[in-house]
Structure formats: C-alpha cells, structure tokens
C-alpha positions as CSV (number, residue, x, y, z in Angstrom):
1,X,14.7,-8.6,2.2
2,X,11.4,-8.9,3.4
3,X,10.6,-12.6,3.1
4,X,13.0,-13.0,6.0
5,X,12.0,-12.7,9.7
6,X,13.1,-8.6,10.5
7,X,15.2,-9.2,14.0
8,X,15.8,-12.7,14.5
9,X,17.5,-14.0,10.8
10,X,19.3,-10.7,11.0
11,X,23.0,-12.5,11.2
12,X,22.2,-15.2,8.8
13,X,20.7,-12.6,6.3
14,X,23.9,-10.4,6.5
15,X,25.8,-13.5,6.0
16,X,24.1,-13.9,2.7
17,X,24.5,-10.9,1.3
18,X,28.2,-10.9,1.8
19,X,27.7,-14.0,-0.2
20,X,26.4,-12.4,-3.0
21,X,29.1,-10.5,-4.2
22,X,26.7,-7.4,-4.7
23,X,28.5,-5.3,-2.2
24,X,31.8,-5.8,-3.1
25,X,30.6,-5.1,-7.0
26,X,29.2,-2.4,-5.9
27,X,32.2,-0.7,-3.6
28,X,34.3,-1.9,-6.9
29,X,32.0,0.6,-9.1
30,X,32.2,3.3,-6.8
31,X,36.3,3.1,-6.3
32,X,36.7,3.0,-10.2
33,X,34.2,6.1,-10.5
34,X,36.8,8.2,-8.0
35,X,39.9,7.1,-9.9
36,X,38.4,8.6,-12.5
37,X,37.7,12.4,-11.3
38,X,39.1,15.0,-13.0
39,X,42.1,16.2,-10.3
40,X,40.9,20.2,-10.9
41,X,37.0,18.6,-9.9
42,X,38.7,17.6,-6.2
43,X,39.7,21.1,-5.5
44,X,36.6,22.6,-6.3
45,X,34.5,24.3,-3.3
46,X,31.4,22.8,-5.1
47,X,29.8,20.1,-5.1
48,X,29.0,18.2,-8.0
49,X,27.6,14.6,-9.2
50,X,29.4,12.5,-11.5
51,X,28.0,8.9,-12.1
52,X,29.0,5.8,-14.2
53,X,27.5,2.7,-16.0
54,X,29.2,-0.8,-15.5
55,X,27.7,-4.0,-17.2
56,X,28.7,-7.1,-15.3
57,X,27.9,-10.6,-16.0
58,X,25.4,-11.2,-13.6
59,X,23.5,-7.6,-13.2
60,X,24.1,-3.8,-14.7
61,X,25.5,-1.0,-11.7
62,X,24.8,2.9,-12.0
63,X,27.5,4.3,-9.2
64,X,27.3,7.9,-8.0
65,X,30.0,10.2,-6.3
66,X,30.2,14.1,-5.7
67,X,33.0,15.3,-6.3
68,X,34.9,16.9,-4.2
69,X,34.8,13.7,-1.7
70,X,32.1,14.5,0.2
71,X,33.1,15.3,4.0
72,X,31.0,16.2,7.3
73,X,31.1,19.7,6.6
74,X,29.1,19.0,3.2
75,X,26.4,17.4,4.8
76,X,26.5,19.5,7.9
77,X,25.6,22.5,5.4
78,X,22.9,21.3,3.7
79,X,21.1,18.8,6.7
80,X,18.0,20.9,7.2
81,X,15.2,19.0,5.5
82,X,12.9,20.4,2.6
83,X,9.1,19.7,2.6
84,X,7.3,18.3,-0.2
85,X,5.3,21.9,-0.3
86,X,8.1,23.8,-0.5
87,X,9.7,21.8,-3.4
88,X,5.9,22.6,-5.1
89,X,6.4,25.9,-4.6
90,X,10.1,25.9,-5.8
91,X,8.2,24.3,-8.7
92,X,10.4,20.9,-8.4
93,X,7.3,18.3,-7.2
94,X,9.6,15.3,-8.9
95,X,8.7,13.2,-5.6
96,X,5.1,14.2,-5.6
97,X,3.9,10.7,-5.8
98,X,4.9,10.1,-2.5
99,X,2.1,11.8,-1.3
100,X,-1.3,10.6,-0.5
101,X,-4.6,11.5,1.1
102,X,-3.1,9.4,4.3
103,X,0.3,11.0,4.0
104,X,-0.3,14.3,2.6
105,X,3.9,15.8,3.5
106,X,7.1,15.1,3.5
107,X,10.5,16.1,3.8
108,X,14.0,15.4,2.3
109,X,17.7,16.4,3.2
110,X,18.4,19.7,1.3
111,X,21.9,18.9,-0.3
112,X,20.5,16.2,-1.6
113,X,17.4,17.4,-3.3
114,X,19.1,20.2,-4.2
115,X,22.1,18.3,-6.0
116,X,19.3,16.0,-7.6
117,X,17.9,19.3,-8.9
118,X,20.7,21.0,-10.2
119,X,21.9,17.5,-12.2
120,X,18.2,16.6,-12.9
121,X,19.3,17.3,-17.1
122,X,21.9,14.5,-16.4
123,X,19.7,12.0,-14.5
124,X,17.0,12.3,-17.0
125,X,19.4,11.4,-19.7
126,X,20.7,8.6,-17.8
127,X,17.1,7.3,-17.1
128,X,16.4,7.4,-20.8
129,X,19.3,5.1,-21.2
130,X,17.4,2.2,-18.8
131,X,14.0,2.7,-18.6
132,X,11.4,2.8,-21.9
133,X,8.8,5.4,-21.1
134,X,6.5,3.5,-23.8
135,X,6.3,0.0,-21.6
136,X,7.1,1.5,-18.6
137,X,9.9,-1.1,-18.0
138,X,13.8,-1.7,-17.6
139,X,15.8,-2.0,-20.5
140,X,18.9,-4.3,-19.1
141,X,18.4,-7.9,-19.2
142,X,19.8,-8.3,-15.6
143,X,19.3,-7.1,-11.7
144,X,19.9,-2.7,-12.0
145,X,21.9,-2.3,-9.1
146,X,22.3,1.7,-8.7
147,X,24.3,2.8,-5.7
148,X,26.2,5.2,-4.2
149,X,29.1,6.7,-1.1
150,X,27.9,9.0,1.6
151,X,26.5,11.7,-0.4
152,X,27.0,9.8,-3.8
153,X,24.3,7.0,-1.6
154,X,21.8,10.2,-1.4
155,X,21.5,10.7,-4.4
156,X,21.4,6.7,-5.8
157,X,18.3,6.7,-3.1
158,X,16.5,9.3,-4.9
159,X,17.7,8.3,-8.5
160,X,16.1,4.2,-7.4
161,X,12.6,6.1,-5.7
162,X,12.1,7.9,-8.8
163,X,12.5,4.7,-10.8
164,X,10.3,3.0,-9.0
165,X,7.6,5.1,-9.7
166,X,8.1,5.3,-13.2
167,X,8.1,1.2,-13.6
168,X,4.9,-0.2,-14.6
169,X,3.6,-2.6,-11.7
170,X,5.5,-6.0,-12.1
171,X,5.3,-8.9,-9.7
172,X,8.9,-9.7,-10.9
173,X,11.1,-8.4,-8.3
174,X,14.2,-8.9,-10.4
175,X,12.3,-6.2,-12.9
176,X,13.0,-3.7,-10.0
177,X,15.7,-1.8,-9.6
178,X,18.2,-2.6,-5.7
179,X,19.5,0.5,-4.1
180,X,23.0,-0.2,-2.2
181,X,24.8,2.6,-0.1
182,X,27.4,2.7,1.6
183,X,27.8,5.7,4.4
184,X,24.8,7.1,3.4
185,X,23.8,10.1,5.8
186,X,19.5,9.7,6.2
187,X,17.7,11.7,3.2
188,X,14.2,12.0,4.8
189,X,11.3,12.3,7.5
190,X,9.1,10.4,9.1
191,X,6.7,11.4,6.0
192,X,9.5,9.9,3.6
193,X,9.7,6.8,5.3
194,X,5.9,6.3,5.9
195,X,5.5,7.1,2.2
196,X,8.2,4.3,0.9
197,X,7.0,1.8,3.4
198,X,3.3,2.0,2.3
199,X,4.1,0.6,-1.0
200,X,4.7,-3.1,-1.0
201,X,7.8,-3.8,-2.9
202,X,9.9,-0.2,-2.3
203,X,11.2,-0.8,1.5
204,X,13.0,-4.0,0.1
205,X,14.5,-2.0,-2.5
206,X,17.2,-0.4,-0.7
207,X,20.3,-1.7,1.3
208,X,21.8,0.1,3.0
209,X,25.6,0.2,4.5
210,X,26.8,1.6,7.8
211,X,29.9,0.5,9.3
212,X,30.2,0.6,13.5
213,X,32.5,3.7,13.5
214,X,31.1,5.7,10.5
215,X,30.0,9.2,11.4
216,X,27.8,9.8,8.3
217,X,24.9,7.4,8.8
218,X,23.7,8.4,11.8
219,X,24.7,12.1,12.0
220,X,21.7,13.5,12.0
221,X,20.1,11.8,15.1
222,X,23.3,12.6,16.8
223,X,24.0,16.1,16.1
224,X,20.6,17.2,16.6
225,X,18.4,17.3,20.2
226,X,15.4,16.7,18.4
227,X,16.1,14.7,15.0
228,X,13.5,14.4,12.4
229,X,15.0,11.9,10.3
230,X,14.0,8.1,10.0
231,X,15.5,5.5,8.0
232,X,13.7,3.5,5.5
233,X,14.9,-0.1,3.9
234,X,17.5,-2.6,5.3
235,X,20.4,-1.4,7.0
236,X,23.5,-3.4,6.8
237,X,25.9,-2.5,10.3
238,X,29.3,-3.8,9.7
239,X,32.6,-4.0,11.6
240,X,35.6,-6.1,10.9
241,X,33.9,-8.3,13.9
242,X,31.1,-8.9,11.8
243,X,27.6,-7.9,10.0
244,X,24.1,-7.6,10.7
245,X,20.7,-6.8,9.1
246,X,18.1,-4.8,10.6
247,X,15.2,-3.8,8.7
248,X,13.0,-2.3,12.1
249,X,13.3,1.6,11.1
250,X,12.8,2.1,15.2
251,X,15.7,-0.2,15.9
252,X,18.0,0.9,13.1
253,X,17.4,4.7,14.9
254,X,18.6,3.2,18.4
255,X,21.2,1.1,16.8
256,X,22.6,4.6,14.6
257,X,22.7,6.6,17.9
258,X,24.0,4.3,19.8
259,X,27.1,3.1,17.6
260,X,28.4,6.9,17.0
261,X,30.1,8.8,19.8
262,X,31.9,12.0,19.4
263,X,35.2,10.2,20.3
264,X,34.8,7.3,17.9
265,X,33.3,8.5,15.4
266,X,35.1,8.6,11.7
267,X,34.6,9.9,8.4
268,X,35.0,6.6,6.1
269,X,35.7,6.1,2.8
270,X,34.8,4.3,0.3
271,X,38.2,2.3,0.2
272,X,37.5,1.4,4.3
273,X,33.4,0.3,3.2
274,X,35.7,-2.4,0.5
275,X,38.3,-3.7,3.0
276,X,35.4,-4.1,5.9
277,X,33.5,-6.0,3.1
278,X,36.6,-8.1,1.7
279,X,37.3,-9.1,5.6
280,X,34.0,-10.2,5.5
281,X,33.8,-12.4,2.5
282,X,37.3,-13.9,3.5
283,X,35.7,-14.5,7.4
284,X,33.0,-16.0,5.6
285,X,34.8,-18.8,3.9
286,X,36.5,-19.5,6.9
287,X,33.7,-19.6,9.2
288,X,32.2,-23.2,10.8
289,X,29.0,-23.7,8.2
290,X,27.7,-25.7,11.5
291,X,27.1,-22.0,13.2
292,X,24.3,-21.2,10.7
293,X,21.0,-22.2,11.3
294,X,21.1,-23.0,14.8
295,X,17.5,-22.7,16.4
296,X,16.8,-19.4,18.4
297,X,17.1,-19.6,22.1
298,X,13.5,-19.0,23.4
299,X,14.8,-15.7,25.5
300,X,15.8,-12.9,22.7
301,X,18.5,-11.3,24.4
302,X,21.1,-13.7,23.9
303,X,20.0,-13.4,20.1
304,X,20.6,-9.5,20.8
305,X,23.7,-9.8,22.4
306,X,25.1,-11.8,19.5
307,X,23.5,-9.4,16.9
308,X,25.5,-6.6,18.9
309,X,28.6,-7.8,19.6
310,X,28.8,-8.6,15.4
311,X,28.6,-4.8,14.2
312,X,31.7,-4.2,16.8
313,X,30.0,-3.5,20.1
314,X,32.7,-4.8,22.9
315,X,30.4,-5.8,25.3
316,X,31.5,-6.4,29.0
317,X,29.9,-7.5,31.9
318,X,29.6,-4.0,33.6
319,X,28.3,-2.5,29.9
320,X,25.1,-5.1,30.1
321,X,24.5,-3.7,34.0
322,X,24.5,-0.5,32.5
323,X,23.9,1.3,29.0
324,X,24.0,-2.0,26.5
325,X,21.9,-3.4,29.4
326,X,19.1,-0.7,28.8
327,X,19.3,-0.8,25.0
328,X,18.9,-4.6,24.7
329,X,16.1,-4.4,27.2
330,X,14.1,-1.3,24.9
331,X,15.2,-3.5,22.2
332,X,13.8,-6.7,23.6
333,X,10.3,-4.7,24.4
334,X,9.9,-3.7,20.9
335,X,10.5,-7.0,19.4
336,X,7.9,-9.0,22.0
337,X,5.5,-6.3,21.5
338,X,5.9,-6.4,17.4
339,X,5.5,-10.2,17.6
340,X,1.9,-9.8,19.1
341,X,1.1,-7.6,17.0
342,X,2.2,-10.0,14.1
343,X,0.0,-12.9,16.2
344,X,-2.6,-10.8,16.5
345,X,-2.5,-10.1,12.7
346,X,-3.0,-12.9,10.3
347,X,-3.5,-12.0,7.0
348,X,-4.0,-15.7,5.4
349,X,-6.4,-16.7,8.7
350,X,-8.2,-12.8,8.1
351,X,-8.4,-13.9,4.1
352,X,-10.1,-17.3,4.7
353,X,-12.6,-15.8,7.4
354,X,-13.8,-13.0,4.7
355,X,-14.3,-15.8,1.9
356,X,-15.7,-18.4,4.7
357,X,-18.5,-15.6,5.4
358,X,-19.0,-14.8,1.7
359,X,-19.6,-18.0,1.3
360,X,-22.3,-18.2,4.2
361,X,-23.9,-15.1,2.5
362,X,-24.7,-16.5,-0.4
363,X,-26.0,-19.5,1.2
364,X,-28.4,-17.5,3.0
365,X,-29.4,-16.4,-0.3
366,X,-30.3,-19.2,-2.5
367,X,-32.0,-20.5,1.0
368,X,-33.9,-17.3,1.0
369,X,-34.8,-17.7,-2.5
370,X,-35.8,-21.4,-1.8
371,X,-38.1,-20.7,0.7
372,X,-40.2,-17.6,-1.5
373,X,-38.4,-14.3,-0.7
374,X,-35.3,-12.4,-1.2
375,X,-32.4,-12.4,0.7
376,X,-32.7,-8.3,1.1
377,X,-36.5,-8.9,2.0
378,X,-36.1,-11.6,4.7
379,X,-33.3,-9.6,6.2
380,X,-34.9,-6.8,6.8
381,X,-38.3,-8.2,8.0
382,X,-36.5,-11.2,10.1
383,X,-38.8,-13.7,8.8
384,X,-36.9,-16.7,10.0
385,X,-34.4,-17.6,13.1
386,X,-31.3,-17.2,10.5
387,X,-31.9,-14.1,9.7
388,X,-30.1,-12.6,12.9
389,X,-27.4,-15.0,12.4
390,X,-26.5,-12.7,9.4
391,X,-25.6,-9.7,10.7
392,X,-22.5,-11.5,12.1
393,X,-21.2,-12.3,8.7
394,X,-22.5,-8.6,7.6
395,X,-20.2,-7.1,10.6
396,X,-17.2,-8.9,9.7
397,X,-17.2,-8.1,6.2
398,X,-18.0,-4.9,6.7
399,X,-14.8,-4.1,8.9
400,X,-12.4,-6.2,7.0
401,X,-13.2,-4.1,3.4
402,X,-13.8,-0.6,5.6
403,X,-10.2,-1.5,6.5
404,X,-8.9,-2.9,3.5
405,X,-10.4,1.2,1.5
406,X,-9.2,3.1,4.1
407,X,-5.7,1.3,4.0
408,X,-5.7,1.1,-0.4
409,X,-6.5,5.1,0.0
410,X,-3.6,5.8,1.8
411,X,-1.6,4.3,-0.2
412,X,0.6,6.6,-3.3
413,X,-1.3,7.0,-6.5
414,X,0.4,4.4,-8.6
415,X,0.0,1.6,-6.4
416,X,-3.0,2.1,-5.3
417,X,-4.3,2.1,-8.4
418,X,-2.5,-1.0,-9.2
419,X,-3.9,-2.7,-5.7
420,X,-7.7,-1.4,-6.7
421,X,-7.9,-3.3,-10.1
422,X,-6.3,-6.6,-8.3
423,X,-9.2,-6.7,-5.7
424,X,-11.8,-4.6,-7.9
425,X,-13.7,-8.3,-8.3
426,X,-14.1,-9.3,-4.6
427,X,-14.9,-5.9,-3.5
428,X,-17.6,-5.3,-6.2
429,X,-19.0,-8.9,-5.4
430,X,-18.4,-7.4,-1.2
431,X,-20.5,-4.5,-1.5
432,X,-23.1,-6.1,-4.0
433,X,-24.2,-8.7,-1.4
434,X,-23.7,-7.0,1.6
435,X,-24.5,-3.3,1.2
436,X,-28.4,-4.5,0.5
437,X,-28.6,-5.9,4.0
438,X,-27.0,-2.2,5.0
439,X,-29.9,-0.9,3.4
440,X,-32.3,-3.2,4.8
441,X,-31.2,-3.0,8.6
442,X,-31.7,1.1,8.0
443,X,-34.9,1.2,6.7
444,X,-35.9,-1.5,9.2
445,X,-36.0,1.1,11.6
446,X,-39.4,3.6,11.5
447,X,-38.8,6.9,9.6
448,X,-35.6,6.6,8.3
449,X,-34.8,8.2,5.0
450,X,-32.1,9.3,2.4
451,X,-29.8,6.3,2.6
452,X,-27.2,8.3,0.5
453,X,-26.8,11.4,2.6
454,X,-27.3,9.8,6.3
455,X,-26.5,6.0,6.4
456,X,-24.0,4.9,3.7
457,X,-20.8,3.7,4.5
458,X,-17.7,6.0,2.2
459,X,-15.8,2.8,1.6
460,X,-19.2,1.8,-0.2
461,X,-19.2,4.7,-2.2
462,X,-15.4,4.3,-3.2
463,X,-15.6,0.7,-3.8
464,X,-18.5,1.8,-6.6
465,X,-16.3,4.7,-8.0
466,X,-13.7,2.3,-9.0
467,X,-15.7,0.0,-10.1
468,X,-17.2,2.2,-12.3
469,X,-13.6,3.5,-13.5
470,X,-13.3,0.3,-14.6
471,X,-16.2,-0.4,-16.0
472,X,-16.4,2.5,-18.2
473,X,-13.5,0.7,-20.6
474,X,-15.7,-2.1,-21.0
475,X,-19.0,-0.3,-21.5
476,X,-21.5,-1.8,-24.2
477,X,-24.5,-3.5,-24.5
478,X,-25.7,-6.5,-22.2
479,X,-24.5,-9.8,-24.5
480,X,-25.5,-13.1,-24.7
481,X,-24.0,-14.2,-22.0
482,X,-25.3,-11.7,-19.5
483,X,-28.4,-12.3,-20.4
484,X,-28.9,-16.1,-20.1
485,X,-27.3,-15.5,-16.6
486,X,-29.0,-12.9,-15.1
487,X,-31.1,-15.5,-12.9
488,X,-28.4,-16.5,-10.9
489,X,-26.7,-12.3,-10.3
490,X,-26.4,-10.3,-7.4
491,X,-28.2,-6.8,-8.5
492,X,-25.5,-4.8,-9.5
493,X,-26.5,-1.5,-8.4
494,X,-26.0,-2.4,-4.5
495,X,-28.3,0.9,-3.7
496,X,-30.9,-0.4,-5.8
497,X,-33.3,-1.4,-2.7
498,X,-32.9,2.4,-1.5
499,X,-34.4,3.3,-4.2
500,X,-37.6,1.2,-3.7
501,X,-37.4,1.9,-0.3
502,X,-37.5,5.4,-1.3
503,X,-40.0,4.9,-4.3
504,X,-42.7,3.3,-1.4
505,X,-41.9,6.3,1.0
506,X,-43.4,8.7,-2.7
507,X,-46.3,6.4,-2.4
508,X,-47.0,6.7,0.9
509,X,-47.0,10.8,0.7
510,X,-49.2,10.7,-2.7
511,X,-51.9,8.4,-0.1
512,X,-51.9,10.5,2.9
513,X,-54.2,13.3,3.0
514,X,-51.8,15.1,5.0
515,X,-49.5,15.7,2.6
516,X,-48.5,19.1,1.3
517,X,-49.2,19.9,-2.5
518,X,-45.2,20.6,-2.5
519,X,-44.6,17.3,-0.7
520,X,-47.1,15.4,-3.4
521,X,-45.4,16.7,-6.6
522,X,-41.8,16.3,-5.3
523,X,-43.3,12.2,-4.8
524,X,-44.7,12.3,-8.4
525,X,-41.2,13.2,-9.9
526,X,-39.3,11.0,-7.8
527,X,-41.6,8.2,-9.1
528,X,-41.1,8.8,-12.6
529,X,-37.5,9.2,-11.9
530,X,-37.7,6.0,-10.3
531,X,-39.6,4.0,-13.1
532,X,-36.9,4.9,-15.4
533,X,-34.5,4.3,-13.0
534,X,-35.7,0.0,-13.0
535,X,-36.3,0.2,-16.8
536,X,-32.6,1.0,-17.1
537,X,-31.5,-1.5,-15.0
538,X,-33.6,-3.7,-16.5
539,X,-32.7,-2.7,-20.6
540,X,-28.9,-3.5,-18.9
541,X,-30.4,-7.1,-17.0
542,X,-28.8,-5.7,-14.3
543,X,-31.1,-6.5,-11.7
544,X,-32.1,-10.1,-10.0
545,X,-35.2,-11.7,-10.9
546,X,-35.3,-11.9,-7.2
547,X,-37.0,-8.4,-7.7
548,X,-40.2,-9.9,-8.7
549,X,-40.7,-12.5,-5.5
550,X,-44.1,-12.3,-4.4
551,X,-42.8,-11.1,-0.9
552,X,-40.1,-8.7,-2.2
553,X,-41.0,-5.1,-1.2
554,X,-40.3,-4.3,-5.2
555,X,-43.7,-6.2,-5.6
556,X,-45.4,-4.3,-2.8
557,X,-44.0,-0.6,-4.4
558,X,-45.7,-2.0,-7.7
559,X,-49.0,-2.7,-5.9
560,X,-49.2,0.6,-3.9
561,X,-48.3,2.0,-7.3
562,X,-50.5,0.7,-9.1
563,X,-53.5,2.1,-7.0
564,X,-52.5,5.7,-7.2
565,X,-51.7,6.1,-10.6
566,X,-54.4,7.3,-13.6
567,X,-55.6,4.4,-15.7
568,X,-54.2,6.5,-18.6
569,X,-50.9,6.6,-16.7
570,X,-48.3,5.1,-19.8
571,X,-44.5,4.1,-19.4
572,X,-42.5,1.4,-20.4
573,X,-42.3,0.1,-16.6
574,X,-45.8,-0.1,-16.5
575,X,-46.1,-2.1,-19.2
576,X,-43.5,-4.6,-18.6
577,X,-45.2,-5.2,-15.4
578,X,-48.8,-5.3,-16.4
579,X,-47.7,-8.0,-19.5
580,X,-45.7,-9.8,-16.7
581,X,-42.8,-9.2,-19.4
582,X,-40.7,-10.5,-16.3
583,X,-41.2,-13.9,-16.8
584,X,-39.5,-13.3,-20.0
585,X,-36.3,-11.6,-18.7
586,X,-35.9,-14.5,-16.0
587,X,-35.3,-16.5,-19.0
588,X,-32.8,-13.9,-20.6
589,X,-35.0,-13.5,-23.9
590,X,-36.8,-9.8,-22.6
C-alpha cells in the first residue's frame, strides 16, 4: 500500500482493492470456516481457535475464527494489554524480535496473546505446512493471504507478524505474506506499532477492515479515558456509501473514535463485512470510470469531505460548523504539517548530496597526493586554501551516516541485519575517508590525546564492528589482486593516523627530560606495540602508500624514531624502512 500517496489517493486506493477480489475471497473463507463449527463448539463458554486452508487460483488463504462467535463481552474481558516483559517472564517471548535498542517494550491485547499461546501447538503445525525453516521461504506458489473476523483478525495479525520474521529477507513482495481483517478490535501499543512500522515492508502487510457502524475496531479508544492502543497498517473504513483507505495511524485513531457512538454502534458479523463488500464491487461496476483520477483540488478539505462522506458520515451544513468541522480542520493540520515534513525530507536529493561530496573527497585526495602530501596530512596542517573547504563535505557526511546508525540500530534484529550488509560498502568506504580527517581536525588542536576514549564518534565504532562481522567470513590472506592495487586504497584501518599521532606523542615523552621513568617505559611499550601494529597492516597491504609521503607525519614519527632508538634496536619495521622495502610494496611485489 505504501507506494500510494497515504491521504490523498485514499478513495482511488479503496476502489482498487474492491477490484481485486481479495476481500470478498477472503469474507468467502471466513463464512465457509463458520459453517463448519461443530454446533456443541458454539455453546461453549470458551473460547477457542479454529482455522482453515483454501487454495484458490490466483493466491492460497489461511482463515481464522474463535469459536464461540466472538462478541463484545470476549473482548471486553481480555482488553488489558500484556508487555513484552511480562510475556518473558511468563516465558512466551514468541514476539521478542520486535524489540530493539530504540524500542526496547511493547504491549499486546491479552485475549489475543493469550489464545495465540494456548493454540501455539496448532499454529506451529500450520506454519510447518507453508514456510521451510531450511530456506527460510514460503512454500505456495501464489500471494499467502491469512486473515481473520474480529477476534479470528487478532489472531491472523499475529500468525502474519510472526511469519514475517521467520521469512528470509526478499525484495519480492509477492514472497510476503498479506494480512486482511475484517472487525478486528486493535491488538497493540504504541510500542507495537512503532516496532512494525520500523521495518520497511511489515506496515504494508496488513489490511485492515472496519465498517462505519462496527463497534469492535475502535472499542478500545472508546471505552477507555485514556487508550493505549494504536493501529498499525492500512485500514479499510467501509459503509454501503462507500470505502476509504487510510494508512496515517494518527488519523485512523481520530477516524475509529469518531465513527463509533454508543447509540450507533453494532456488533457485525462476518455475513454484514460480505454484503457491505458485495455492494461495493456491484457500485463499482456501475460507477462513472470518468470520476477516477480527477486532479486534487489545491485546498484539502473538499478532498476530506469526500473521504468522509464515503465511509457513511452524513454530513450537513450545521455538522461542518460544528464537530465534522473541527475533525476535518485537526485532520487538515496533520496532513499540511506531514507534507512539510515530506518536502523537507528527500531521500533521493539527501542520496545524491552524500555521493556528490564523496565524490569531492576523493578529489581532494588524488589533488593532495598530486601536490606531495596526504590527504590526512594537508587536512590537518591546512596547507592550502582548500583545505577548509573540506570540513563542509566532512560535516555533511558525518550527519547523514550518524543518522543513517542511529536509525539502522533501532531497527528489529533481522532487518537490521539485513539493512547493514546492503550499505556495509558505502559505509566502510564513509568512515575510511572521512574518519581520518576526524582524526586530524582533533589532534590539530595542542594536547589532545586518546582519540578512542575522548573524540570518536559511536557510529564510527559500529560502522567498523560490522564491517568486521563481515569480514571475518572472508578472512585470508592478501591476494593478487589486493596487492597490485594497494596504490590507489583508502587505508583500511580508518584509526590508523591515531595511532601515529599517538606513536609521535611516545616520542615526544622518551625526548623530554621531564618525563617520568613510569611515563618513559609506558612510551617504549606503546612503540613496540605500535611497530607491530604498521608491520601488520602492512603483511595485510592494508595501508596507502600515501604513508610514506615525504610530508606525511608517518615519515616524521619514523625520523623522531629513528633518533631515540639503540643502533642495536632490531624489528621487522625497522628494517623495512631502513631498506626503503616501501618502494617495493607501492608496486605490490613486498
């Protein structure tokens, strides 16, 4: 649902899904399900779930129904919710991938949960039957729809969110399975709908169907002063009037409390779900194709007026002076103030920016390089008028990837993983170019130290943890390639110039007379640390010739170096140096 505009297409995307059969397939399933309940199963005082498989020609349907028919009492009875730490504790954490480090909780209606649990033999078996644990894939050769009737919808909710999770990442959307209810009373928090939405396929998974008069859908934010609830997915408001998609979960809340009074309200079957649907499809035919596509008046409360008078709101002139007239002006607020945001958000114009001042980056770096020094050196000494140019590029960079971690970290396991190996390549490249001139711009300033502990960005030190995840599948020795390359790389450890920075600061203390003998010895072991440090790097051509520029402050640690160690000082760093074995490694034949 998602690739449509979420207020304004609204009509012309209900129109379509009438179109597509899907609902009335699905209201078909359910009704067939019912007619087959045991009588005895109707009279019971408890509730129980009951679900069937239909194969159709153009996608497979799971239905689910409780048994008795659920009523408002049912859901009365069990509407508290259930946080995600008590279902821990209760040692049921089923939906524990819902939680992240960004949305550590949340909470879901307790008959539902609780019916999942008690039938959780059941689904499993059922699952089995669809999904191959192996590939991590469906096993029908057509569109799953699973869906469900007030309660019945609860549980098809949980049954498609559980799915979802266990599906290995697919950019095939017809690989994923589409949730349809019909009545559906709301199964979860704030937390619950923050959780789905983070993921970039789920919230288009799920349609769900309330009809103007139904008392299930929204009785939660009716019967209680202070609801907790929110909706997630596309809801669906239908009347015999007419249909409407809203996918806004702050307008589907207003729209749910605002279409149930105590007076009108109904308890509606699924029989009264298929004959609003039926009048729908036979309205459809009938109606003017001319009507569809008609451009959007500028204003959007003639749009609004339209949208409500479709999902049966009788709307007079004294209602828009009044009630209507203060919902469609709320309504109208949140849309203006949601396309700003949207304006103000460009992801393809934020996407071409990042690469546009990559691209300047590494520019500045073969110019650098041109002219005698490195990139990290020239930066950090402002040798030439560009130089402060940089730290524009360097800003904007920074704040798009700190953004882009933070966001990937909040995100569920599963996909996050996912979304972490997709960019892995332009991050590593991000911080490999740009953390350096973060390095240089702090030790620029007199009497800075310890990079790590005082001046490194965390999305720096993320970005490197997954790459080295990744990186530890591939690990072997440098090959051919790598090697006959390595004059054109970016230094892949992007805190290598922190540890020359550090590795002069060791010289410095072994020169001055000042120095404690504590002080001196703790610089002679970070030294020798540090010489095995390059040579590692170096075994691994890992590291840019640029190193070895004349002006590169590599070349000055090696110099300083060179006058405080003992002439029978020995290492393989020393030795690579002294026989200017560097030459060699340029070449990629070290």
């Amino acid at each position: 649902m998602s690739q449509f505009p979420p207020f304004i297409s609204g009509l012309d995307l209900a129109d379509l899904v009438v179109n597509a059969d899907l609902l009335q397939l699905s209201c078909d399933a359910i009704e067939d399900l019912h007619a087959e309940t045991n009588p005895h199963q109707q009279l019971s005082s408890t509730l129980s779930v009951r679900h069937k498989l239909v194969q159709q020609s153009n996608c497979t349907i799971i239905a689910f129904a409780t048994s008795p028919l659920c009523t408002k009492d049912h859901i009365l009875q069990g509407g508290d919710l259930v946080s995600s730490s008590t279902l821990e504790e209760q040692k049921f954490p089923l939906f524990d991938f819902l939680r992240s480090k960004g949305n550590p909780s949340f909470s879901i209606l307790r008959v539902a949960i609780n019916l999942f649990e008690v039938y959780f033999q059941e689904l499993s078996q059922l699952k089995d039957q669809i999904h191959d644990s192996t590939t991590e894939e469906l096993l029908v050769n057509s569109r799953l729809i699973v869906t469900g009737h007030s309660l019945g919808g609860t549980i098809a909710s949980l049954f498609t969110l559980w799915l979802l999770d266990n599906i290995k990442n697919t950019t095939r959307r017809n690989q994923l399975p589409f949730c349809i209810t019909f009545g559906s009373p709301l199964i979860g928090d704030q937390g619950l709908q923050r959780a789905i939405s983070e993921h970039s396929q789920w919230n288009s998974c799920f349609l769900h169907v309330a009809a103007f008069k139904d008392l299930s859908p929204g009785i939660f934010i009716t019967s209680q002063p202070n609801p907790q609830y929110m909706p997630f997915g596309t809801y669906f408001f239908c009347s015999e009037l007419g249909c409407n998609c809203v996918e806004d979960p702050e307008v589907v809340s207003w729209l749910l409390k605002s279409t149930i009074t105590p007076v009108s309200a109904e308890e509606m079957g699924i029989d009264d779900y298929s004959g609003i649907v039926k009048h729908l499809k036979s309205r459809l035919i009938m109606k003017d194709n001319s009507q569809l596509g008609q451009p959007v008046t500028p204003s959007l409360r003639p749009e609004m007026i339209l949208q409500l008078k479709a999902i049966g709101f009788e709307i007079t002139a004294q209602q828009q002076n009044n009630i209507i007239n203060d919902l469609i002006s709320e309504w109208e607020r949140h849309e203006n103030r949601k396309a700003q945001q949207m304006k103000a958000i460009d992801p393809n114009e934020k996407l071409n920016i990042v690469k546009i001042r990559m691209a300047n980056l590494e520019w500045y770096k073969k110019d650098c390089k041109a002219k005698g020094v490195g990139y990290y050196d020239s930066y950090k000494n402002l040798y030439f008028t560009r130089d402060g140019e940089v730290t524009k590029h360097k800003k904007v960079l920074f704040d798009y990837w700190k953004k882009f971690v933070e966001d990937l970290e909040r995100k569920p396991q599963k996909e996050g993983a996912f979304m972490r190996e997709t960019w892995l390549f332009a991050g590593t490249n991000y911080r490999r170019m740009v953390e350096p001139l973060d390095i240089a711009q702090y030790y620029r300033q007199t009497g800075k130290r310890d990079y790590l502990t005082y001046g490194r960005s965390r999305h720096y030190i993320l970005l490197e943890q997954w790459q080295k995840e990744q990186t530890e599948k591939l690990a072997g020795p440098p090959n051919d390639k790598k090697k006959q390359s390595v004059a054109g790389i970016l230094t892949e450890d992007s805190c290598f110039w922190m540890n020359v920075e550090e590795a002069l600061i060791s010289c410095k203390l072994l020169k001055d007379e000042t120095s404690s003998t504590s002080e001196k010895q703790s610089a002679r072991e970070s030294l020798n640390t540090f010489e095995q440090y390059v040579m590692d790097q170096l075994n691994n051509y890992a590291v840019s010739p640029e190193i070895f520029l004349e002006k590169s402050s590599f070349t000055k640690w090696w110099k300083d170096f060179q006058e405080i160690i003992e002439t029978s000082h020995n290492s393989p760093l020393t030795d690579f140096m002294k026989n200017r074995r560097y030459r060699q490694y340029e070449r990629g034949q070290f």
